[in-house]
PQR file of N, CA, C, O and H, with PARSE charges and radii, in Angstrom:
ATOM      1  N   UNK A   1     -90.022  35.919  20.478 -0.4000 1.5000
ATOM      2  CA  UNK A   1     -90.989  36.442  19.548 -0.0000 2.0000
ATOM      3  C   UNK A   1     -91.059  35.527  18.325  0.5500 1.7000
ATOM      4  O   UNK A   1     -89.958  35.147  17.928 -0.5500 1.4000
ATOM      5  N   UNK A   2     -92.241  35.048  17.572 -0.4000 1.5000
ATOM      6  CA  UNK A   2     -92.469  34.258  16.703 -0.0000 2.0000
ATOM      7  C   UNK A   2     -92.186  34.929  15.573  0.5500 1.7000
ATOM      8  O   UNK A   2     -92.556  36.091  15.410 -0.5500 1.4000
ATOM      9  H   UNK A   2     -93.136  35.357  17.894  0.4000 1.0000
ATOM     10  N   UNK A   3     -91.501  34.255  14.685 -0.4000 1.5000
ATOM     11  CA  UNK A   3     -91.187  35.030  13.523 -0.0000 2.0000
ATOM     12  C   UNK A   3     -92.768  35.221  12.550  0.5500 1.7000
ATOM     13  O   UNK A   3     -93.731  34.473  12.717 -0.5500 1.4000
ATOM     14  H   UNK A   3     -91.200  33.311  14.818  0.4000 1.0000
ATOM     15  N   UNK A   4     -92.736  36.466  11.470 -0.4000 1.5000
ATOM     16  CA  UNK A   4     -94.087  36.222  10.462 -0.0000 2.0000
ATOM     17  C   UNK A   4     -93.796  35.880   9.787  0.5500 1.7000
ATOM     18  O   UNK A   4     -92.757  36.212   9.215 -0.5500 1.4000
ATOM     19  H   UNK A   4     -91.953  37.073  11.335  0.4000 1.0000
ATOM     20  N   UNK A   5     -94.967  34.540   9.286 -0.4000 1.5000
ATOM     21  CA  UNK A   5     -94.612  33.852   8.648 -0.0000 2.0000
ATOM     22  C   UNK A   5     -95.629  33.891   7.125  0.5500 1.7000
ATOM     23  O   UNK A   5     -95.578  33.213   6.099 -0.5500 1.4000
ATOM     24  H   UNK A   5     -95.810  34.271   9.750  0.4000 1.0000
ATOM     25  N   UNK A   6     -96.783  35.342   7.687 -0.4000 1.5000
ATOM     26  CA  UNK A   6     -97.781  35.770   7.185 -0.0000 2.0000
ATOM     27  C   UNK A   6     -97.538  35.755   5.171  0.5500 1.7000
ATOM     28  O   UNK A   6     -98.427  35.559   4.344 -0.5500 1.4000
ATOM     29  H   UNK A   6     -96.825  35.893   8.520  0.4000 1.0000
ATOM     30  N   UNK A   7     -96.011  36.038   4.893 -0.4000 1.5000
ATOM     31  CA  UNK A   7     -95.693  36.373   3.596 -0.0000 2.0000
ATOM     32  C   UNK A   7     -95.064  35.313   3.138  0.5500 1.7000
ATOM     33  O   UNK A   7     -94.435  35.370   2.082 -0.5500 1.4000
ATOM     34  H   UNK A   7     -95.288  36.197   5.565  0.4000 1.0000
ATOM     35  N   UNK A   8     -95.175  33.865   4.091 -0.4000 1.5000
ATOM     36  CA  UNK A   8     -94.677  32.765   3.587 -0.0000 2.0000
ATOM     37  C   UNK A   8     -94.645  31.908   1.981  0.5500 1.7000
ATOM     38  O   UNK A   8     -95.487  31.017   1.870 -0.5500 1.4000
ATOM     39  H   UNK A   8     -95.686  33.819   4.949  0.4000 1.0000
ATOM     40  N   UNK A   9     -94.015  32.075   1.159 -0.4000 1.5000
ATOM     41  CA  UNK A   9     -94.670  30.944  -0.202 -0.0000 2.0000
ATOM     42  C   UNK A   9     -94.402  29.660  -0.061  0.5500 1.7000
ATOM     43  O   UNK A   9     -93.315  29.257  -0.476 -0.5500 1.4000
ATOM     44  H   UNK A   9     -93.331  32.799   1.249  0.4000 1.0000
ATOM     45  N   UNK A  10     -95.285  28.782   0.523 -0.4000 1.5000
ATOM     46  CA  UNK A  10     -94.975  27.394   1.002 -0.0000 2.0000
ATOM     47  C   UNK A  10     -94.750  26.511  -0.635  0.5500 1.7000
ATOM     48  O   UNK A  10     -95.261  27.008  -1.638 -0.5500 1.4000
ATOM     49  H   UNK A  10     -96.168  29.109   0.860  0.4000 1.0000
ATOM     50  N   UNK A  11     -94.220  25.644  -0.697 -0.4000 1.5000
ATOM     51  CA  UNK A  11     -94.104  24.768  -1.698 -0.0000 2.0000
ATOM     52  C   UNK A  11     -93.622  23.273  -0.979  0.5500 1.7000
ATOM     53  O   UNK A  11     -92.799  22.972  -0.114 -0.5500 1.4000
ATOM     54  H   UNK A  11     -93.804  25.241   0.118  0.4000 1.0000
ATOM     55  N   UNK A  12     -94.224  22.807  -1.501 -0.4000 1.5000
ATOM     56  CA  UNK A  12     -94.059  20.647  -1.162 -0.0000 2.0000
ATOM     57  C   UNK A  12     -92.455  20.184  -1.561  0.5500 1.7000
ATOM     58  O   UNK A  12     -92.053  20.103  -2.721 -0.5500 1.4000
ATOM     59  H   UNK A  12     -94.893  23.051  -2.204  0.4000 1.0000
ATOM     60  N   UNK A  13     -91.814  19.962  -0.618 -0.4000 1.5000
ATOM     61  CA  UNK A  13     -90.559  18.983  -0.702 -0.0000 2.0000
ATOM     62  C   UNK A  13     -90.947  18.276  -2.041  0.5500 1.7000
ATOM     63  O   UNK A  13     -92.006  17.743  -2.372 -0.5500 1.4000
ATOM     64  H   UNK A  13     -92.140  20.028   0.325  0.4000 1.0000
ATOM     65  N   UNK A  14     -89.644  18.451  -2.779 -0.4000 1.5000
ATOM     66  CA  UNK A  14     -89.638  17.305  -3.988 -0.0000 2.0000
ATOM     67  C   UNK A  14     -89.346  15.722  -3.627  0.5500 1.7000
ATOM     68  O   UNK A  14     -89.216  14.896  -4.531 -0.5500 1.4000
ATOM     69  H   UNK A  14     -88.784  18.884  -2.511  0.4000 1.0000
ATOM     70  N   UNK A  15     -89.246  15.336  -2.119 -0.4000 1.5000
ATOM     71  CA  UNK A  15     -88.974  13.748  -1.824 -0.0000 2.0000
ATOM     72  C   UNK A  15     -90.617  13.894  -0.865  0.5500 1.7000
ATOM     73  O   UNK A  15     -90.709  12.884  -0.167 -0.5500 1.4000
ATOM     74  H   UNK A  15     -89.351  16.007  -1.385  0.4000 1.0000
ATOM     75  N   UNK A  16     -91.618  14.647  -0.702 -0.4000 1.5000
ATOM     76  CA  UNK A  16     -92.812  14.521  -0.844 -0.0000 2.0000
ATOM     77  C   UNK A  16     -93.874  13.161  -1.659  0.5500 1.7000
ATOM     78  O   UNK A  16     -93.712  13.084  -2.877 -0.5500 1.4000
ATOM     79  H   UNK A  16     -91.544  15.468  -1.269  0.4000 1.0000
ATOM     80  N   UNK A  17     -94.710  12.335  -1.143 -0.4000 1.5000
ATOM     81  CA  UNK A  17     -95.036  11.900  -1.484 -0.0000 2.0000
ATOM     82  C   UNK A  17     -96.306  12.149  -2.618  0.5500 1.7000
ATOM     83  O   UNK A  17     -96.969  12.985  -2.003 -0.5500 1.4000
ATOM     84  H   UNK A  17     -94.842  12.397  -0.153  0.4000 1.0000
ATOM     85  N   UNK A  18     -96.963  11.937  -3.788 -0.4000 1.5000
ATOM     86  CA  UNK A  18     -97.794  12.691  -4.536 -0.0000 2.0000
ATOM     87  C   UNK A  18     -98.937  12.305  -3.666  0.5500 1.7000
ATOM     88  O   UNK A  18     -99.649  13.308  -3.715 -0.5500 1.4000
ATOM     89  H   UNK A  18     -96.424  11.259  -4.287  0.4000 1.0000
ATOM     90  N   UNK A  19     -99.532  11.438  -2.897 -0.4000 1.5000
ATOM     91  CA  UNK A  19    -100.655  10.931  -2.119 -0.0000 2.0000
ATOM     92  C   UNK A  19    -101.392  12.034  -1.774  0.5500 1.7000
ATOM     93  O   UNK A  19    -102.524  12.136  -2.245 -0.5500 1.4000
ATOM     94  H   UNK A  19     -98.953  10.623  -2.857  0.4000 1.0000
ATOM     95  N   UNK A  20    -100.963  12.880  -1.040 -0.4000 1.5000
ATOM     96  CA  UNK A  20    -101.384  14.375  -0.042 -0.0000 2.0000
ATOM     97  C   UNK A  20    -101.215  13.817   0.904  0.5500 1.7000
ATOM     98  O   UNK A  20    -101.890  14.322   1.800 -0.5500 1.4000
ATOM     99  H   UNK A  20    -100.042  12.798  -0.657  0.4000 1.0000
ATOM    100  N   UNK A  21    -100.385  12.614   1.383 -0.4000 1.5000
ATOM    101  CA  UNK A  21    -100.424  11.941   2.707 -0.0000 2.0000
ATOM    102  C   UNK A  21     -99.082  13.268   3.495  0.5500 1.7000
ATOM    103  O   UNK A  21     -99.159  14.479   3.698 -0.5500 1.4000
ATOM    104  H   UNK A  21     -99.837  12.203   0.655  0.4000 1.0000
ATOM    105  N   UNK A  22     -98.052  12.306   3.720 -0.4000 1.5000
ATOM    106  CA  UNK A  22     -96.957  13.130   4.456 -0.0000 2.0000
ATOM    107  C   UNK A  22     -95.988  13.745   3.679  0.5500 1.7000
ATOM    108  O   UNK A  22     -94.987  13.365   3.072 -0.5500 1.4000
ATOM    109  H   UNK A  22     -97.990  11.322   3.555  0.4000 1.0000
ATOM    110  N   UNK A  23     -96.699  15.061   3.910 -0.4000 1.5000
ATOM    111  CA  UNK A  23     -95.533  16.058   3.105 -0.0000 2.0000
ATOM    112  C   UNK A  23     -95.103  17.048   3.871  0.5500 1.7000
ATOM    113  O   UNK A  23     -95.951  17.503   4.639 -0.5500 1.4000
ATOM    114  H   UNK A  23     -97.512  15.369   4.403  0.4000 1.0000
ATOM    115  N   UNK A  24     -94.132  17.485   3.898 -0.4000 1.5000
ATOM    116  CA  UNK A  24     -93.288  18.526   4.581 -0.0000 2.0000
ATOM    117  C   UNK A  24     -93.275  19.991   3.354  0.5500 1.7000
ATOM    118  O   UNK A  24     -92.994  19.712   2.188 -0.5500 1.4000
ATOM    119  H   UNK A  24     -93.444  17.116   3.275  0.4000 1.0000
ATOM    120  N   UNK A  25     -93.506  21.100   3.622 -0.4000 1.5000
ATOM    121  CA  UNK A  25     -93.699  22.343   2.921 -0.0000 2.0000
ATOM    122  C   UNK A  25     -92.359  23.232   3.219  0.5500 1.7000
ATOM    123  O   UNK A  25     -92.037  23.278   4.406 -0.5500 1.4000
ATOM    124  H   UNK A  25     -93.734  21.326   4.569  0.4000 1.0000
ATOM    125  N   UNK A  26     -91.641  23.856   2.405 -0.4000 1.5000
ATOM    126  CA  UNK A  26     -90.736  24.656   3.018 -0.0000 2.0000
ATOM    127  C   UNK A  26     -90.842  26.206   2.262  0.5500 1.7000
ATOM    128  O   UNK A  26     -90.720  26.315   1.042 -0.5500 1.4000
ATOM    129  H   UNK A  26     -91.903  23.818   1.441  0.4000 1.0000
ATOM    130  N   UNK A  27     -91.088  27.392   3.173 -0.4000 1.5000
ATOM    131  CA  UNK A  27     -90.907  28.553   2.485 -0.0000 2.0000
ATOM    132  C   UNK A  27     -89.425  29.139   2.673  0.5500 1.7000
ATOM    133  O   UNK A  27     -88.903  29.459   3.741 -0.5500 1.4000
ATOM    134  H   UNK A  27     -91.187  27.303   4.164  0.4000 1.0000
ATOM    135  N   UNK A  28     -88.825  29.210   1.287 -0.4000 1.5000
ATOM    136  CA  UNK A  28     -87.395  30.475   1.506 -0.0000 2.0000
ATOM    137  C   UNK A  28     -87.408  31.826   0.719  0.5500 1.7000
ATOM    138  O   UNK A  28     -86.551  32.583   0.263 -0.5500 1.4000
ATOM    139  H   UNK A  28     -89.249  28.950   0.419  0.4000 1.0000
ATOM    140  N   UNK A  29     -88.954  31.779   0.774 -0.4000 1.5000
ATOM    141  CA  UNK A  29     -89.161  33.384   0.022 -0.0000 2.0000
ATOM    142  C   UNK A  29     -88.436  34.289   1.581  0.5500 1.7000
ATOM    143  O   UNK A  29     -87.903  35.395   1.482 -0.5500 1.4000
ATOM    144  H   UNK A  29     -89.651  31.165   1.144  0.4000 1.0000
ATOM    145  N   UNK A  30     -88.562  33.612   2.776 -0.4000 1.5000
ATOM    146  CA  UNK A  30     -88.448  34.691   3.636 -0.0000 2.0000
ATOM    147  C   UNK A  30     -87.093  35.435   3.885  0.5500 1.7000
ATOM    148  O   UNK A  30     -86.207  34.794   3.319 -0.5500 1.4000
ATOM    149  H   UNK A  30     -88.994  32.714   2.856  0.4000 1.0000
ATOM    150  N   UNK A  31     -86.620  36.482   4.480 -0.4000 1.5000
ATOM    151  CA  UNK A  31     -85.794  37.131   4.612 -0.0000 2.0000
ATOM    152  C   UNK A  31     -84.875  36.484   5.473  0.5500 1.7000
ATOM    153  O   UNK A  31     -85.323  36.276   6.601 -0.5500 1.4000
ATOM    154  H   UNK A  31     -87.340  37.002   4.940  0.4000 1.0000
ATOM    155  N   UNK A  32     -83.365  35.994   5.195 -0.4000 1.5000
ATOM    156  CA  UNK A  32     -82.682  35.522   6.070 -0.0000 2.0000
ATOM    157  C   UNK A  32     -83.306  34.254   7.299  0.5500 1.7000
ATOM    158  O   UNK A  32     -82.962  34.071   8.467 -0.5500 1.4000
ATOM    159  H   UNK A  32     -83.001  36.164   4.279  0.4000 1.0000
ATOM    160  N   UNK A  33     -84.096  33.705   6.643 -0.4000 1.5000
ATOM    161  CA  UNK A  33     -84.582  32.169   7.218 -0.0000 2.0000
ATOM    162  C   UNK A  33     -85.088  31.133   6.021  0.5500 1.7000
ATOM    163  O   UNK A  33     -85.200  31.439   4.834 -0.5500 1.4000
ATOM    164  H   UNK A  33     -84.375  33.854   5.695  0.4000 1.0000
ATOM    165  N   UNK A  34     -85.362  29.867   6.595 -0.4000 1.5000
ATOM    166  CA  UNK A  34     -85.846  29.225   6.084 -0.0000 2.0000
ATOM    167  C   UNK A  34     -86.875  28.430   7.043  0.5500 1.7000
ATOM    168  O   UNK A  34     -86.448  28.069   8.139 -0.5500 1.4000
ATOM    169  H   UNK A  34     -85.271  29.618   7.559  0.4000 1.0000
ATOM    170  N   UNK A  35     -88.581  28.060   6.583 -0.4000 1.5000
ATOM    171  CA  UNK A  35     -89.305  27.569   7.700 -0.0000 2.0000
ATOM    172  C   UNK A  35     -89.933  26.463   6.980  0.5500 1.7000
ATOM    173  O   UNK A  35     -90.291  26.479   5.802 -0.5500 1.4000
ATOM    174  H   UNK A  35     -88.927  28.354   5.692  0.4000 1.0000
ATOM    175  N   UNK A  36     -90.009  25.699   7.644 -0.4000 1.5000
ATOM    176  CA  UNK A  36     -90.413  24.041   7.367 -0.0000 2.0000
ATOM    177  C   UNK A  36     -91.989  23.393   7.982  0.5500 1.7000
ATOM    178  O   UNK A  36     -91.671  22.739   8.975 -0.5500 1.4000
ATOM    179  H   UNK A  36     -89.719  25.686   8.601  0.4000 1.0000
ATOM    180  N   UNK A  37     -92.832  23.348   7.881 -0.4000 1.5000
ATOM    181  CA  UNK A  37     -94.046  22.917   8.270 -0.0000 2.0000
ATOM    182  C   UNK A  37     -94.687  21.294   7.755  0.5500 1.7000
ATOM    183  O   UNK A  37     -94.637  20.824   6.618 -0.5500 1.4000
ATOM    184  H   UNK A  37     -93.089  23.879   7.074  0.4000 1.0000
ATOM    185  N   UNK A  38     -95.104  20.850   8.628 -0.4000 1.5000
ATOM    186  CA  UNK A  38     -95.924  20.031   8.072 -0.0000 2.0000
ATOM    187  C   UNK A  38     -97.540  20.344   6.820  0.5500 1.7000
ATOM    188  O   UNK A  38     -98.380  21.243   6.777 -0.5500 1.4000
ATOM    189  H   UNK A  38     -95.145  21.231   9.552  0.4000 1.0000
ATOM    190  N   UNK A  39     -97.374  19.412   6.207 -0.4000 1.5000
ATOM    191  CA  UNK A  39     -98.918  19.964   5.252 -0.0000 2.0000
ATOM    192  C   UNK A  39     -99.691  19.945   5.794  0.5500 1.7000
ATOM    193  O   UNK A  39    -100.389  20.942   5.976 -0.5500 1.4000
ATOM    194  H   UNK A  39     -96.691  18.682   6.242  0.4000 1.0000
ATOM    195  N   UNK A  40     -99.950  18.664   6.365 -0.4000 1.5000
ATOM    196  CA  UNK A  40    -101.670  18.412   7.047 -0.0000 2.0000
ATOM    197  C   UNK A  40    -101.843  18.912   8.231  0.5500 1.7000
ATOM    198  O   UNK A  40    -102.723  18.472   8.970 -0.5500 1.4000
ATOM    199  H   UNK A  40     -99.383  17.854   6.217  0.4000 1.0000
ATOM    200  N   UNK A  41    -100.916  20.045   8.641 -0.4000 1.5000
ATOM    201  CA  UNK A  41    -101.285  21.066   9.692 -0.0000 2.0000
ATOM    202  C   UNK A  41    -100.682  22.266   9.681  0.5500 1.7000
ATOM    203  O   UNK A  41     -99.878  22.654  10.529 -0.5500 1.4000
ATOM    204  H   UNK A  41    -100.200  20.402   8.041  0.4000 1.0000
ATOM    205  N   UNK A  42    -101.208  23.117   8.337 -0.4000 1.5000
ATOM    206  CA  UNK A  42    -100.307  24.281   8.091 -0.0000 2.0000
ATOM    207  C   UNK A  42    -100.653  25.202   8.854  0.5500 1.7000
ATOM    208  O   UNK A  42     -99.933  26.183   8.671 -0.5500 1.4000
ATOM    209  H   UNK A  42    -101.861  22.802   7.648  0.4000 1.0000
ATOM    210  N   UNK A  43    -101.670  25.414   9.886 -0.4000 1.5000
ATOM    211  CA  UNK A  43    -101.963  26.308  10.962 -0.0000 2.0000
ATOM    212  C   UNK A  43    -101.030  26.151  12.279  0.5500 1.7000
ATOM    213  O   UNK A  43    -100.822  26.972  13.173 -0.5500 1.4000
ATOM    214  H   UNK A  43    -102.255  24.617  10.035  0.4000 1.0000
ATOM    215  N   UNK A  44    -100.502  24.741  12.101 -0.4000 1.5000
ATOM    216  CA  UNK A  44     -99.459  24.606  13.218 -0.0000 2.0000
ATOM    217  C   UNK A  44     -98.163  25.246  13.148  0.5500 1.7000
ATOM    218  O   UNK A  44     -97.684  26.089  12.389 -0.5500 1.4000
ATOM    219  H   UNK A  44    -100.671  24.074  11.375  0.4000 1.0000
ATOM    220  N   UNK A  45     -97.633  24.466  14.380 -0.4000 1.5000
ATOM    221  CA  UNK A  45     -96.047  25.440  14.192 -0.0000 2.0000
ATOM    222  C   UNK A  45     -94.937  24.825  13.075  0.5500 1.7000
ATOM    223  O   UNK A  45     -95.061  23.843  12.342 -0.5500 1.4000
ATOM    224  H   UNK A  45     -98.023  23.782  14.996  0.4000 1.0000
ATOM    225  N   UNK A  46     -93.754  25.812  13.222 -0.4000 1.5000
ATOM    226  CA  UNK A  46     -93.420  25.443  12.149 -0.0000 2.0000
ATOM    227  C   UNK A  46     -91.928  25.619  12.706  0.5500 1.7000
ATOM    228  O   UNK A  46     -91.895  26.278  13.745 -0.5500 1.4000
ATOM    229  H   UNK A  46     -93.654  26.609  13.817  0.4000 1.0000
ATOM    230  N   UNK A  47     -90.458  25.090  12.152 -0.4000 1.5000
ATOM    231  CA  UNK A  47     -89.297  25.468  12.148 -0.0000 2.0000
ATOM    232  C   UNK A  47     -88.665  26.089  11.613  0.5500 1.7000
ATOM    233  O   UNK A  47     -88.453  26.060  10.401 -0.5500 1.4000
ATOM    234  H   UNK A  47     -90.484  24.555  11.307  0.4000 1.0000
ATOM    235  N   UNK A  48     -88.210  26.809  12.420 -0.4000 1.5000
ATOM    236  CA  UNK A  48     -87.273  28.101  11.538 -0.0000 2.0000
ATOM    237  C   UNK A  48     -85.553  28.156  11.996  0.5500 1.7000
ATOM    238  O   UNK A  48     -84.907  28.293  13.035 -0.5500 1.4000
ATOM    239  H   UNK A  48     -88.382  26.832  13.404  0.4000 1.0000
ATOM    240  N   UNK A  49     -85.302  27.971  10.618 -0.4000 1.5000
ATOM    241  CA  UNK A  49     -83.246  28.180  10.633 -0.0000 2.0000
ATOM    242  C   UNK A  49     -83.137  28.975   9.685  0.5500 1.7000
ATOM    243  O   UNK A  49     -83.978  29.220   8.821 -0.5500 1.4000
ATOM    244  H   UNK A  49     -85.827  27.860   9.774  0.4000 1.0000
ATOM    245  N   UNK A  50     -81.729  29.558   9.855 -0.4000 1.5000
ATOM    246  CA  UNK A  50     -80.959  30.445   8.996 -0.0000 2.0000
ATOM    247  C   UNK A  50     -80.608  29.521   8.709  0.5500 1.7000
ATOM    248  O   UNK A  50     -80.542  28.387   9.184 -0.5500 1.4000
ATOM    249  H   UNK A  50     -81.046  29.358  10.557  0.4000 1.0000
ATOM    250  N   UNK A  51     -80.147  30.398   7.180 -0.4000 1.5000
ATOM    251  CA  UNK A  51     -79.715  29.889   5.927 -0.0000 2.0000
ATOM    252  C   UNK A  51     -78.178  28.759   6.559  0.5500 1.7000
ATOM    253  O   UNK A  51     -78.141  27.554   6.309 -0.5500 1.4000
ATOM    254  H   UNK A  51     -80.201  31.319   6.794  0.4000 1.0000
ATOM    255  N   UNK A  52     -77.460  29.233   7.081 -0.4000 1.5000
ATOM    256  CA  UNK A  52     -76.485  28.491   7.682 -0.0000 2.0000
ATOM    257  C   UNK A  52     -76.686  27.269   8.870  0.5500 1.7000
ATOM    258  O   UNK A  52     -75.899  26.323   8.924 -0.5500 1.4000
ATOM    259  H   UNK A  52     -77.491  30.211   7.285  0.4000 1.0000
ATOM    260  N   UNK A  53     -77.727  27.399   9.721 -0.4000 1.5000
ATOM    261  CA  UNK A  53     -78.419  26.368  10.721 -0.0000 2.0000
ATOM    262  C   UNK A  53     -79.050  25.076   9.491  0.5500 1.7000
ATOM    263  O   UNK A  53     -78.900  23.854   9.468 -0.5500 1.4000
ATOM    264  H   UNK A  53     -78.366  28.167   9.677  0.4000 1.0000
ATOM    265  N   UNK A  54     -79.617  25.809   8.780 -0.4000 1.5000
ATOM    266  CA  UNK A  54     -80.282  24.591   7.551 -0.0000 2.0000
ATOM    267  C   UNK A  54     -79.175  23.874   7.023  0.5500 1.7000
ATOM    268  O   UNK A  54     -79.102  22.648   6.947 -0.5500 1.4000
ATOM    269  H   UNK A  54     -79.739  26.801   8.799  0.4000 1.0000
ATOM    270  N   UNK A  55     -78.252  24.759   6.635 -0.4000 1.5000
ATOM    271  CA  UNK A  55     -76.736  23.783   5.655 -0.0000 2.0000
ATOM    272  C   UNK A  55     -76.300  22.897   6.419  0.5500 1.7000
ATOM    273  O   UNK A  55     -75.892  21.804   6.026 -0.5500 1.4000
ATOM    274  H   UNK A  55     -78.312  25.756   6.697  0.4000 1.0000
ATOM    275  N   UNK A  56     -76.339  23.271   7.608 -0.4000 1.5000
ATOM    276  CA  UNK A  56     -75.804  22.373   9.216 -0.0000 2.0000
ATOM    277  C   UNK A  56     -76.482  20.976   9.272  0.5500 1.7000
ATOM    278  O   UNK A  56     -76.037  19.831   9.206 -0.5500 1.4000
ATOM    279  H   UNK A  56     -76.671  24.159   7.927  0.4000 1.0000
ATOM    280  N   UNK A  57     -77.853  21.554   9.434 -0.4000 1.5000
ATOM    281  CA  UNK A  57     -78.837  20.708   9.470 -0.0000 2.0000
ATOM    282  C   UNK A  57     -78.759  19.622   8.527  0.5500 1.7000
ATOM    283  O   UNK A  57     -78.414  18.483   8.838 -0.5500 1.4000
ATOM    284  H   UNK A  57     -78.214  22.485   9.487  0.4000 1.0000
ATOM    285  N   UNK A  58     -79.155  20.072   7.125 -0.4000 1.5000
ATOM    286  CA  UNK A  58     -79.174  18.942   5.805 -0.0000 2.0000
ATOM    287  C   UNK A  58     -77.533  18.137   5.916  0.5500 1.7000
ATOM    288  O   UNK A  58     -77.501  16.919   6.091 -0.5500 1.4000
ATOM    289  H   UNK A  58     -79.436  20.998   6.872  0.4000 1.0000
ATOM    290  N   UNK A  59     -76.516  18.765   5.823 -0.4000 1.5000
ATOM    291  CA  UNK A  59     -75.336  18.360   6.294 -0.0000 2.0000
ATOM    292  C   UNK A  59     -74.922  16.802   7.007  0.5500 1.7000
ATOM    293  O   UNK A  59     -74.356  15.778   6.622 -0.5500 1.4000
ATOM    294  H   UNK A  59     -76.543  19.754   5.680  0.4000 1.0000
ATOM    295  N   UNK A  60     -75.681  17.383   8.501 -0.4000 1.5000
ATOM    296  CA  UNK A  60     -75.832  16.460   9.844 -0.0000 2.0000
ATOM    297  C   UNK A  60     -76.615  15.090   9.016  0.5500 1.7000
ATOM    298  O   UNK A  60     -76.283  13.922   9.214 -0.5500 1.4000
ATOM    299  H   UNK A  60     -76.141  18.214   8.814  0.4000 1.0000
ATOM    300  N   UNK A  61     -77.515  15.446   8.235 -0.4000 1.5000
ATOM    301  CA  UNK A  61     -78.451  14.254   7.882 -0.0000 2.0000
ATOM    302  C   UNK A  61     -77.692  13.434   6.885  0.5500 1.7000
ATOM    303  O   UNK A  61     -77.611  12.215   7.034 -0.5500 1.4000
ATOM    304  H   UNK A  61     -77.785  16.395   8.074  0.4000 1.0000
ATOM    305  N   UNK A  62     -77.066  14.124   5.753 -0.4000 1.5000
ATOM    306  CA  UNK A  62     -76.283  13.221   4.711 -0.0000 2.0000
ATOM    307  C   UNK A  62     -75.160  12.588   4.747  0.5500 1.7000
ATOM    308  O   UNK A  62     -74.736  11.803   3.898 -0.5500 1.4000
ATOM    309  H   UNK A  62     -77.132  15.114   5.632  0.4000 1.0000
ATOM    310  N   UNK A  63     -74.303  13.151   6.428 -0.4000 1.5000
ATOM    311  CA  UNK A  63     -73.331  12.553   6.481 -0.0000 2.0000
ATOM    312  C   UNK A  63     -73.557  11.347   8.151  0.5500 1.7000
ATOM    313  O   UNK A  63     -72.612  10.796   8.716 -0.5500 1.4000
ATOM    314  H   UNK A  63     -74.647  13.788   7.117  0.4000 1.0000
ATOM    315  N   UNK A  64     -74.862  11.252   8.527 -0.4000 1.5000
ATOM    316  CA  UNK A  64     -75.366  10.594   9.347 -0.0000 2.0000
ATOM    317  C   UNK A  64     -75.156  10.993  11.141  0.5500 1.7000
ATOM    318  O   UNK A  64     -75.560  10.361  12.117 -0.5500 1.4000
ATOM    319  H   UNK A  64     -75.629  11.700   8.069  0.4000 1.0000
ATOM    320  N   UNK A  65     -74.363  12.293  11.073 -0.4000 1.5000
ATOM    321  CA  UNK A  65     -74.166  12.795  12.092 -0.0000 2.0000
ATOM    322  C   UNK A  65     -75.385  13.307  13.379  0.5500 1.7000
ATOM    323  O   UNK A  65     -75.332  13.380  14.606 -0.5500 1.4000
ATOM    324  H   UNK A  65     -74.035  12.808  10.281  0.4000 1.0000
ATOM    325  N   UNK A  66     -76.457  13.597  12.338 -0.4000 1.5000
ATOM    326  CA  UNK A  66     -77.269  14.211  13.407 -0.0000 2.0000
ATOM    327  C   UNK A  66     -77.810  13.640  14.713  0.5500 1.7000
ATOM    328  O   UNK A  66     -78.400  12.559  14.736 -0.5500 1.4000
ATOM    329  H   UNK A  66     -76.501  13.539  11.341  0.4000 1.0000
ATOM    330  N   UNK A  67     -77.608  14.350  15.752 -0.4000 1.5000
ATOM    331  CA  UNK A  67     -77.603  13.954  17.032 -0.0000 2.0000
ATOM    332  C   UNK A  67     -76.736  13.412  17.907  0.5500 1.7000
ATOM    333  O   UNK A  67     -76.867  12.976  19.051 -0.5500 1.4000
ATOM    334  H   UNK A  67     -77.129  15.228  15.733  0.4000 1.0000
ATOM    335  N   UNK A  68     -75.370  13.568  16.799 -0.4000 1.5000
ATOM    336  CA  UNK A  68     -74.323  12.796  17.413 -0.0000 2.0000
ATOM    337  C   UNK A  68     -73.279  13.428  17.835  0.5500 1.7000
ATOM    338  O   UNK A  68     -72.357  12.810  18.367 -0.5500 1.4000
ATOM    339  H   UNK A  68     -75.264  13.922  15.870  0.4000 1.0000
TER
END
């Protein structure tokens, strides 16, 4: 089942570029998630982690682990 994402408050990554080119949006108004979308297709899909899958996530990236 797709989570709603209907009550989302999207806001632009602060490492967002100012262009309107490639920006990534993230809402954590939501209840026990966090969902990540692209801008220039906010009708598309989107990713969703708990608050703990995200720490994992950002984690994996700063210490160069991810995928490994």
């Amino acid at each position: 089942m797709a989570p709603d994402l209907r009550g989302a408050q999207w806001r632009k990554s602060t490492h967002s570029g100012s262009d309107g080119g490639n920006c990534v949006e993230v809402a954590s108004n939501l209840y026990d998630q966090l969902a990540i979308r692209d801008s220039k297709n906010p009708d598309g899909p989107a990713l969703i982690f708990t608050p703990g899958e995200w720490s994992a996530f950002v984690t994996s990236i700063k210490t160069g682990t991810l995928g490994a």
